[in-house]
N, C-alpha and C positions, 0 to 999 in steps of 0.2 A: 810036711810041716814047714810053716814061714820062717825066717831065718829072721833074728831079732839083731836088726844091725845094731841099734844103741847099746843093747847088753855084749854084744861081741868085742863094742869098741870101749867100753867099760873095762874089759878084761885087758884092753891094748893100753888104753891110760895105766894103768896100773903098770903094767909092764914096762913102758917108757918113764912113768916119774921115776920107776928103780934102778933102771939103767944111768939115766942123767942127774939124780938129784942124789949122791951117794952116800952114804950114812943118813940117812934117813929114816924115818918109820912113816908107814903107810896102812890105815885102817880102813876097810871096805864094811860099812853098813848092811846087814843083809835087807832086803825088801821085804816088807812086810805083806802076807799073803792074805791078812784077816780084813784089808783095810776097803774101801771104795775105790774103784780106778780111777788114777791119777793122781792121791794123796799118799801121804808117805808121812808118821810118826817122824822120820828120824830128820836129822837138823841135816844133812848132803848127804851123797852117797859115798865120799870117802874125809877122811879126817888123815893128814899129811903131818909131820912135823917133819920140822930141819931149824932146830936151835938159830937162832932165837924165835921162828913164827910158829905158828899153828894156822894151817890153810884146809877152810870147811869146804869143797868141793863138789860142785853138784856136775854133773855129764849132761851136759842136751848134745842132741843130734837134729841138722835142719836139711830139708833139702828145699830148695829154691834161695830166697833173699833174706827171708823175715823168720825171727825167732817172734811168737806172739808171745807179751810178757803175760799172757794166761798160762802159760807152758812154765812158767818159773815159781811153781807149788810151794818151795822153800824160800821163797824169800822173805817171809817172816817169822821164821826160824833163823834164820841168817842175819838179818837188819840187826836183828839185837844184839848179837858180838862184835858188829863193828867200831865200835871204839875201846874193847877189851883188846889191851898194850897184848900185840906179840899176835893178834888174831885175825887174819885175812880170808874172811867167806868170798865167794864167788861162782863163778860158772864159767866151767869149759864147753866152749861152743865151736863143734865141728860143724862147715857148714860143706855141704855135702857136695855138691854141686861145682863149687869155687876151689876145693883143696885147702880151704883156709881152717885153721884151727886158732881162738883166740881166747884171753881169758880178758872175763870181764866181770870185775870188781863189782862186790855190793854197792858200794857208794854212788859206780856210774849208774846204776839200777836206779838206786835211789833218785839219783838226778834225773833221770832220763823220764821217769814216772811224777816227778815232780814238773818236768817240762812238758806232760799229760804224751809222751809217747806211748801209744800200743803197742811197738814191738821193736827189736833189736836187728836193723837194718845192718848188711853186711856191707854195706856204704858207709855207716858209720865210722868203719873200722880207714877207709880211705880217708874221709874228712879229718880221722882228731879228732874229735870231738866230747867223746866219752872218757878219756883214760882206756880204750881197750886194746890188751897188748897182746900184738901178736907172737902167738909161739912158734920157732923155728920148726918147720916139718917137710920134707919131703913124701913125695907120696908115691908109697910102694904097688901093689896088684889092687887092690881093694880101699885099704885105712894108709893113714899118713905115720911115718917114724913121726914123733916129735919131741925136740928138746924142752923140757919143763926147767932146764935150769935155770931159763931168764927168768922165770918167777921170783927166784933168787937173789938174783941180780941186779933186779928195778927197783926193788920195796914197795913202796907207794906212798 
């Protein structure tokens, strides 16, 4: 049987926001089994709080450069909390290849699809350009430790 690296590393984020972001609550979405592959009812696959935010969270996993923003199912479930005080959606994107793990904001979505971008280059994250921030990780046998507390720590 194939080994589903995204749901493994699902289980990893989980495990790191609870280590680094402490007193916190962390809710995991279950997936819906009834739906069309690649769609998903629910608004990310996990819902974070840490007084004062609420952080809607979706998980991609890329391997090479390019996240295609066709891969980003939720982000119109998402766009619509961005300007509800205290609510920060977005996407944590490990990119597989690089070691990098970054988060990137609805908003720079928004902009980036507004600037008719197809996809979420891991160049970007060099230039500046988007608002995407990188989260501190080292990287263990397989998946990267990573600190989610700079989420915390930046705001936006």
């Amino acid at each position: 049987m194939a080994v589903n690296r995204g749901k493994q590393w699902e289980q990893k984020f989980r495990e790191d926001w609870e280590r680094t972001v402490p007193d916190s609550d962390i809710v995991r979405f279950n997936d819906q089994v009834s739906r069309y592959a690649g769609y998903s009812s629910n608004i990310s696959d996990f819902m974070c709080f840490k007084s004062p935010e609420l952080f809607y969270i979706e998980c991609k996993t890329v391997h090479g450069n390019t996240l295609p923003m066709s891969r980003l199912t939720q982000y119109d479930k998402m766009i619509v909390r961005k300007n509800i005080t205290g609510a920060r959606p977005g996407f944590i994107v490990w990119w597989i290849d690089h070691d990098i793990v970054a988060w990137v904001p609805i908003h720079s979505v928004e902009q980036m699809k507004k600037d008719n971008k197809k996809s979420i280059n891991v160049k970007m994250i060099e230039k500046k350009v988007y608002d995407i921030v990188v989260i501190p990780s080292v990287k263990k046998r397989v998946f990267m430790d990573s600190d989610y507390s700079v989420l915390i720590k930046t705001g936006e």
